[in-house]
OpenMM code with the backbone's topology and positions (N, CA, C; nanometers):
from openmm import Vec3, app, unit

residues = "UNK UNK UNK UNK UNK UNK UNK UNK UNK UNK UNK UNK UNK UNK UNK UNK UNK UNK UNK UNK UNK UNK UNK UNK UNK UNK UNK UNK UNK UNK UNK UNK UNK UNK UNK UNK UNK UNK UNK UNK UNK UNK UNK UNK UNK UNK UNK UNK UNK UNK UNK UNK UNK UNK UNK UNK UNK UNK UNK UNK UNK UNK UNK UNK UNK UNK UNK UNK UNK UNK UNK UNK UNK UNK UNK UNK UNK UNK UNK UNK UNK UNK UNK UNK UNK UNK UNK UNK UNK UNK UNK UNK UNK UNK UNK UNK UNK UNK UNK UNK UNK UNK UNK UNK UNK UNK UNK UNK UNK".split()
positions = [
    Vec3(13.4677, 10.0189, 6.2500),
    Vec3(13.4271, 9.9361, 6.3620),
    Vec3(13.2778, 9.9120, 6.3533),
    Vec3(13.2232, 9.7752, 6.3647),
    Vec3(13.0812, 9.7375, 6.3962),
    Vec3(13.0665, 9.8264, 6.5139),
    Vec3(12.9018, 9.8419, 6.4661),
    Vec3(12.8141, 9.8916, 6.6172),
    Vec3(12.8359, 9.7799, 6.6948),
    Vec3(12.8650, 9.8187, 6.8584),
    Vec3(12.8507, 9.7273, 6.9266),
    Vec3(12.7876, 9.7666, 7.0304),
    Vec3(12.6754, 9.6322, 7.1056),
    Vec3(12.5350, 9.6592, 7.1984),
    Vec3(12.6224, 9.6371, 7.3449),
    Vec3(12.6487, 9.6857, 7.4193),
    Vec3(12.6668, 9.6062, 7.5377),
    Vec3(12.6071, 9.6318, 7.6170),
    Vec3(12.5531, 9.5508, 7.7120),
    Vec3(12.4787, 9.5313, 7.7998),
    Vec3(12.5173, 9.5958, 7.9606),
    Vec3(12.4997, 9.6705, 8.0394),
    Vec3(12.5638, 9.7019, 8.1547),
    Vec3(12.4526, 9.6766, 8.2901),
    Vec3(12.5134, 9.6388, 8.4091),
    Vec3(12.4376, 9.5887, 8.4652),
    Vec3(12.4100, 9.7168, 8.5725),
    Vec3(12.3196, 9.7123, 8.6470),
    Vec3(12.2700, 9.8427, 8.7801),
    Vec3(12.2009, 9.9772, 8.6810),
    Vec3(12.1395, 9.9224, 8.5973),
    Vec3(12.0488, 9.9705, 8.5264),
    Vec3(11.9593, 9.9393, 8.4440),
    Vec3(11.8671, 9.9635, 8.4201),
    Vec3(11.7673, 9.8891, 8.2987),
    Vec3(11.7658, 9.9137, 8.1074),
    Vec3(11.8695, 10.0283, 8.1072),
    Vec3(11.8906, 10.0006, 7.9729),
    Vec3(12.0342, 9.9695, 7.9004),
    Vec3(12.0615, 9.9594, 7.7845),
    Vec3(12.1544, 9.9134, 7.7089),
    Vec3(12.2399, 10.0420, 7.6768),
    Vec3(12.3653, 10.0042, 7.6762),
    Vec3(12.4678, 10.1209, 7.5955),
    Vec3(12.5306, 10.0268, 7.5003),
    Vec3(12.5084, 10.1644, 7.3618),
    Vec3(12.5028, 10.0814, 7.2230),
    Vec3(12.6386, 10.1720, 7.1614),
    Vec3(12.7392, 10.1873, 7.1864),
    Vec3(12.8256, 10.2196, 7.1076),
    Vec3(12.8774, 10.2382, 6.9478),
    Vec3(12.8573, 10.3223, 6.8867),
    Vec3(12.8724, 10.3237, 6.7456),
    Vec3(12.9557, 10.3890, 6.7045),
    Vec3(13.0711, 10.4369, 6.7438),
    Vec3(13.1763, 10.5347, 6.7114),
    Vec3(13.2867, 10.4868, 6.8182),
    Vec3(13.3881, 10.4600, 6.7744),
    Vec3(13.5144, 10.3982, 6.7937),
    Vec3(13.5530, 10.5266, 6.8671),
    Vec3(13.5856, 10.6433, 6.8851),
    Vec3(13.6734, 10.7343, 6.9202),
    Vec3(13.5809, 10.7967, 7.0126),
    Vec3(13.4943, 10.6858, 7.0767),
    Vec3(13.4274, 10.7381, 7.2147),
    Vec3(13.5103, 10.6555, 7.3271),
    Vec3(13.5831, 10.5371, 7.2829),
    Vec3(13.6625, 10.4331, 7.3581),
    Vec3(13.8304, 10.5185, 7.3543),
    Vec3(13.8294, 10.5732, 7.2400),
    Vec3(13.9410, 10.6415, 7.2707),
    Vec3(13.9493, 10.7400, 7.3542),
    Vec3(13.8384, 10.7849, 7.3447),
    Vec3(13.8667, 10.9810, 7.4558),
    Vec3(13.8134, 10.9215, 7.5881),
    Vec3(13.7226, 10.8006, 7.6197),
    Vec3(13.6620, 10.8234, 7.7516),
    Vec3(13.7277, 10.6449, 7.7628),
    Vec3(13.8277, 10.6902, 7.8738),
    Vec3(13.8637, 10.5161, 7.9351),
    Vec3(13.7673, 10.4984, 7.9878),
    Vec3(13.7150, 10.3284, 7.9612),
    Vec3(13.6264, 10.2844, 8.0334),
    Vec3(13.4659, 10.3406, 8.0438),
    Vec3(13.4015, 10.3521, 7.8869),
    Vec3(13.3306, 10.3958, 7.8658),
    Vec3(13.2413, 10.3692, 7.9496),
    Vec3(13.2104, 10.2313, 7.9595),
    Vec3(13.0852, 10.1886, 7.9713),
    Vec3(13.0505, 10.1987, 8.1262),
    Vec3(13.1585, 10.1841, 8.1775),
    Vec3(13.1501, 10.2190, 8.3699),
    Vec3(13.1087, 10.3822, 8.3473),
    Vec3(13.1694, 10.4955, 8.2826),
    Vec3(13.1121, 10.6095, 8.3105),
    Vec3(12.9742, 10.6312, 8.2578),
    Vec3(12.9476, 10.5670, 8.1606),
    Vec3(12.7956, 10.5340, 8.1627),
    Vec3(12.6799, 10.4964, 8.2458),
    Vec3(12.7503, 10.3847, 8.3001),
    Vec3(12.6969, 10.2937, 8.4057),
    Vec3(12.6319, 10.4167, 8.5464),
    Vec3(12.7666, 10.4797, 8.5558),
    Vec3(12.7875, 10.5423, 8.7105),
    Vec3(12.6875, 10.6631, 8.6789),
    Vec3(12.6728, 10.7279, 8.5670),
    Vec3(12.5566, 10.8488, 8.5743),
    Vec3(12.4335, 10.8212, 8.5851),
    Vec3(12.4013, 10.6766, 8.4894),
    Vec3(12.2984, 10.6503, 8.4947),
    Vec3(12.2157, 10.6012, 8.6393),
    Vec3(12.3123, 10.5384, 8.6909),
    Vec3(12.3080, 10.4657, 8.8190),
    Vec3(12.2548, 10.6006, 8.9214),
    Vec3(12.3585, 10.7129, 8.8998),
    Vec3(12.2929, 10.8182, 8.9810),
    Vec3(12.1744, 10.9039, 8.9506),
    Vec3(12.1017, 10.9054, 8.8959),
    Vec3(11.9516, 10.9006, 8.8041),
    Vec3(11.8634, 10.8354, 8.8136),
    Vec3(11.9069, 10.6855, 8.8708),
    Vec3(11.8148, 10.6202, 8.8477),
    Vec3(11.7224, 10.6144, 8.7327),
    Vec3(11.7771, 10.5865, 8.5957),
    Vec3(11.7305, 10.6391, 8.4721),
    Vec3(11.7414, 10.4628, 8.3677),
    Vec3(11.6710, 10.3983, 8.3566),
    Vec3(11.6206, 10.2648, 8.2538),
    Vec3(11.6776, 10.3042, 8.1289),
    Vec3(11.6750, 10.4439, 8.0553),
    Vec3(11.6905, 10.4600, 7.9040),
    Vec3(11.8245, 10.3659, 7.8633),
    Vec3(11.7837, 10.3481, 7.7397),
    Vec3(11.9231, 10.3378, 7.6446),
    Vec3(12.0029, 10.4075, 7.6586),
    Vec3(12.1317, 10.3934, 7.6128),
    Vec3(12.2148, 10.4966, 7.5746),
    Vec3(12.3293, 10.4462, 7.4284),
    Vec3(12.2966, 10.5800, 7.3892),
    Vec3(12.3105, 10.5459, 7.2325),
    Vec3(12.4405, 10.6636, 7.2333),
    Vec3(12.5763, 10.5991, 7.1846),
    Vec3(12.7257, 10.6915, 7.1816),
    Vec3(12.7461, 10.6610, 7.0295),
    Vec3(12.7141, 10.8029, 6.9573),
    Vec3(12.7366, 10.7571, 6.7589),
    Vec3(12.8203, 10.9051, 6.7346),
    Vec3(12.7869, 10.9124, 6.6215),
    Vec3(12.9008, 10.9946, 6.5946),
    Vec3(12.7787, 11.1261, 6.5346),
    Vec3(12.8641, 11.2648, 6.4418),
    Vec3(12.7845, 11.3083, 6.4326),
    Vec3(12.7231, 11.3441, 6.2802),
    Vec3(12.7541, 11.2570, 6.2380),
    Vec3(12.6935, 11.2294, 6.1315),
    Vec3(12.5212, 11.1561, 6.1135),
    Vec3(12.5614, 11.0872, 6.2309),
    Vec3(12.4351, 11.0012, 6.2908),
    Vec3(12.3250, 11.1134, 6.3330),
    Vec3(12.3520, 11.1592, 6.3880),
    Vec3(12.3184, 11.2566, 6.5578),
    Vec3(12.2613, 11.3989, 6.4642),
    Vec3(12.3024, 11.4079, 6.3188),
    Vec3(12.2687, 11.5371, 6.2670),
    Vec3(12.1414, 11.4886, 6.1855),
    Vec3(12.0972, 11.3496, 6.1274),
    Vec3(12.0173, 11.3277, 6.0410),
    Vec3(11.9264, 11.2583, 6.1652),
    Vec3(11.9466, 11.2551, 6.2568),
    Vec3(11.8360, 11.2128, 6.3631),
    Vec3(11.8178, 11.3372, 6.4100),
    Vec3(11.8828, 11.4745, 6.4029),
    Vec3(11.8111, 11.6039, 6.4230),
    Vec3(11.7121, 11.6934, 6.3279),
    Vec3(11.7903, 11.6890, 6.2164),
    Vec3(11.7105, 11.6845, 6.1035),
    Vec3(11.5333, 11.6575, 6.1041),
    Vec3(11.5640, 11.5245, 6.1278),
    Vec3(11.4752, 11.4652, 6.0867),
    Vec3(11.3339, 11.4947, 6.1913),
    Vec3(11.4082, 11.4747, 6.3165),
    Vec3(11.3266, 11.4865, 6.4065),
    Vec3(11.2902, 11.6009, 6.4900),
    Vec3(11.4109, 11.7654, 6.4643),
    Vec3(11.3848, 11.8759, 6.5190),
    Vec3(11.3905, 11.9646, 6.3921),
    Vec3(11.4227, 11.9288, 6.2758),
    Vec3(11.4462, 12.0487, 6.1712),
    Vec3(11.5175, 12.1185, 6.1819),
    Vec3(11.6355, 12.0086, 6.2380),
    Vec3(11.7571, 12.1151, 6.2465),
    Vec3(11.8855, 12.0168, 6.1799),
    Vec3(11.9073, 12.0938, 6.0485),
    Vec3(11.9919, 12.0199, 5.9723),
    Vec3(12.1424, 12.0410, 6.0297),
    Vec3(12.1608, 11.9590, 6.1506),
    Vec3(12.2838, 12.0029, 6.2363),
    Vec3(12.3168, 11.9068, 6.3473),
    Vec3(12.4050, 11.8780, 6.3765),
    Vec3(12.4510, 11.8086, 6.4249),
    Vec3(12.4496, 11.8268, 6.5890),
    Vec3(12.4179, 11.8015, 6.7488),
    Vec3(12.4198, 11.8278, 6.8019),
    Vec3(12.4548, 11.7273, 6.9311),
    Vec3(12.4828, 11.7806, 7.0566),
    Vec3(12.4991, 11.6990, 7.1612),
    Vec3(12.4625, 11.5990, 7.2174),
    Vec3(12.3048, 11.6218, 7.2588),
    Vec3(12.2438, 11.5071, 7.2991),
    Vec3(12.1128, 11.5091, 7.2536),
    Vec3(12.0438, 11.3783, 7.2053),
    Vec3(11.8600, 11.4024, 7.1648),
    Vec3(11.8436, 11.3048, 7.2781),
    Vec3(11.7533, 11.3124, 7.3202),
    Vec3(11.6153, 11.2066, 7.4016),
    Vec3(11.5207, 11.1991, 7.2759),
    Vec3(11.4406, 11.0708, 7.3821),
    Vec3(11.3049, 11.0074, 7.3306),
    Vec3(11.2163, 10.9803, 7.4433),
    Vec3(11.1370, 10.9494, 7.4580),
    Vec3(11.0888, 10.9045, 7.5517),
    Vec3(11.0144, 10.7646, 7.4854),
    Vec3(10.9929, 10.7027, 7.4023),
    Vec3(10.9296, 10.5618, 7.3503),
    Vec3(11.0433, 10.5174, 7.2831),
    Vec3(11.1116, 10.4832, 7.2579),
    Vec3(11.1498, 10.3454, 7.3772),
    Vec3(11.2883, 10.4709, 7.4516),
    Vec3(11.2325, 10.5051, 7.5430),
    Vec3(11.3636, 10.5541, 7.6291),
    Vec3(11.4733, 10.5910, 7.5714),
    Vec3(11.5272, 10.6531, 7.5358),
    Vec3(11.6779, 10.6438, 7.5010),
    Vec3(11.7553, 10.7939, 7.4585),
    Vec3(11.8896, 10.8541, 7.4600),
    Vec3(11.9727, 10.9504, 7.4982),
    Vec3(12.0927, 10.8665, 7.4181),
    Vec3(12.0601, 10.9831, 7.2933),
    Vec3(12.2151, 10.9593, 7.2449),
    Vec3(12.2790, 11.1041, 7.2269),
    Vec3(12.4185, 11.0802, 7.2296),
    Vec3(12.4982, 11.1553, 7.2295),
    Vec3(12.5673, 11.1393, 7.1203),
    Vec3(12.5980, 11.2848, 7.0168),
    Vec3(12.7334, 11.2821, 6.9227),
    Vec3(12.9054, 11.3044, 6.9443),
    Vec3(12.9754, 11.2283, 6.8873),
    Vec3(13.0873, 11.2659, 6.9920),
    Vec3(13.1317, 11.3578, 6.9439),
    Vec3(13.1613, 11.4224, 6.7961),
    Vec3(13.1887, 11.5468, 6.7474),
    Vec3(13.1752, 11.6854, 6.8667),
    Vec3(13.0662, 11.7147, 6.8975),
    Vec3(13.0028, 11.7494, 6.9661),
    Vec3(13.0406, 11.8012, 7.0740),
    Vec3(13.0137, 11.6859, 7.1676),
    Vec3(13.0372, 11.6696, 7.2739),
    Vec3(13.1801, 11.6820, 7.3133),
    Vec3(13.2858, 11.6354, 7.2219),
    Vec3(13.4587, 11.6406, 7.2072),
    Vec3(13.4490, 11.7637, 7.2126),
    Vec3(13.4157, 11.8516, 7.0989),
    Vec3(13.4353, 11.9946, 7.1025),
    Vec3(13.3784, 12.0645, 7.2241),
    Vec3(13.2689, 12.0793, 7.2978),
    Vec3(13.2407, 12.1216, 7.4081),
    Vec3(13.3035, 12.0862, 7.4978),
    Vec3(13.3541, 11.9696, 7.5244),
    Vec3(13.4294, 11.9498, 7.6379),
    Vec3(13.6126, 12.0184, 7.6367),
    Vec3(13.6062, 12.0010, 7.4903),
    Vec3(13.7532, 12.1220, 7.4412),
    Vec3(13.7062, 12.2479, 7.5311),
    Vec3(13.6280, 12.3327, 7.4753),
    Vec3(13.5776, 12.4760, 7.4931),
    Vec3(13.5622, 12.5027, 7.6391),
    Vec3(13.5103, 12.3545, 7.7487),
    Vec3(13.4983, 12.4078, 7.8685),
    Vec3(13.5940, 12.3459, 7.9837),
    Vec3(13.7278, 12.3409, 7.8740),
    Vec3(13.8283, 12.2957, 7.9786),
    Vec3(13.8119, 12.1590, 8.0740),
    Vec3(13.7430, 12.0445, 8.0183),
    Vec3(13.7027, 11.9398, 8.0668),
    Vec3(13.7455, 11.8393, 8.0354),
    Vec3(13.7642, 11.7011, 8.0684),
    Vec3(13.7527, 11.5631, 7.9502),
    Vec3(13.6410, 11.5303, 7.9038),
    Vec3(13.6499, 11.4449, 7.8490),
    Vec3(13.5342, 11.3980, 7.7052),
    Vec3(13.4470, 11.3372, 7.8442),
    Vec3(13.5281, 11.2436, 7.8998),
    Vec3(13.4446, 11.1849, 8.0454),
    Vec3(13.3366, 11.2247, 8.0816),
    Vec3(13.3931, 11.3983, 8.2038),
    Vec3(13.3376, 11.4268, 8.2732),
    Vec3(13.2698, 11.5178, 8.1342),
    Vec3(13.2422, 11.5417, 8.0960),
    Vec3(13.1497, 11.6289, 8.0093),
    Vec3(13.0183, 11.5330, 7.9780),
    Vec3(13.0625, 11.4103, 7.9201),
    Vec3(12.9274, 11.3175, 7.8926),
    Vec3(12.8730, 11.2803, 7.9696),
    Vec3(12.9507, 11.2694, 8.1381),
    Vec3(12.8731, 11.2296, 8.2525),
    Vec3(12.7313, 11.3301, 8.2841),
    Vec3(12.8352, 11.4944, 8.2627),
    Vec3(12.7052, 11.5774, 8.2780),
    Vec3(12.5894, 11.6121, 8.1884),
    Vec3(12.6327, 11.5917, 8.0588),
    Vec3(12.5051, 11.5420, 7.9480),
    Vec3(12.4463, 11.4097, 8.0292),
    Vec3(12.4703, 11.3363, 8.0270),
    Vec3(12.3661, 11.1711, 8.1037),
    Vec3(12.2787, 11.2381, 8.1981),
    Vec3(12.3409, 11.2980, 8.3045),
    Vec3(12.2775, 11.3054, 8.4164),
    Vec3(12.1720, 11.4413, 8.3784),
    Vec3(12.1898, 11.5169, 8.3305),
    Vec3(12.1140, 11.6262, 8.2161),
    Vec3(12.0126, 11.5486, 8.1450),
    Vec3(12.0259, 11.4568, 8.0437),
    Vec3(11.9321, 11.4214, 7.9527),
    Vec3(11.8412, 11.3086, 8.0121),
    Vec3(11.8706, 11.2891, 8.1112),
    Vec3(11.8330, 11.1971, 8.1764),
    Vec3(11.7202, 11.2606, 8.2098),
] * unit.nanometer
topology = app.Topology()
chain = topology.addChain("A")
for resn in residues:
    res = topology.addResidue(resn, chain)
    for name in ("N", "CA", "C"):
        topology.addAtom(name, app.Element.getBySymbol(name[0]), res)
């Protein structure tokens, strides 16, 4: 699947989807996106990749050759999440993929 940008409105930044099997585990991604951010009051991006992505943007940027949940930025704003990750934690704490990424958003936020 292409990366795809979509735009969501009652916030100031973009959710950029890059991993197909974030549409599978979380119906209606982009509204549970929408709704954390919305409660935050938070402009960032939001960046949903996988963790292949998410481990060479840790790497690179914490020296940690590993794959992990969520990074921030603060220039240009933005909070991405791996779904590897995040799937497995939300396994471990008896949750859905949903409500688990809602509480990473509102966390990394």
């Amino acid at each position: 699947m292409e990366p795809r940008s979509l735009s969501a409105s009652g916030f100031g930044g973009e959710i950029i989807i890059d991993h197909r099997l974030w549409h599978v585990y979380v119906r209606d991604v982009v509204n549970v996106v929408r709704r954390a951010m919305d409660v935050m009051d938070c402009d960032a991006n939001v960046v949903l990749t996988d963790d292949r992505t998410i481990k060479r943007l840790n790497a690179r940027d914490r020296g940690k050759n590993k794959p992990t949940n969520v990074l921030t930025y603060e220039q240009p704003p933005e909070i991405l999440l791996g779904f590897g990750v995040v799937r497995r934690e939300a396994l471990a704490a008896g949750k859905s993929v949903a409500a688990h990424l809602s509480h990473l958003l509102i966390h990394g936020a």
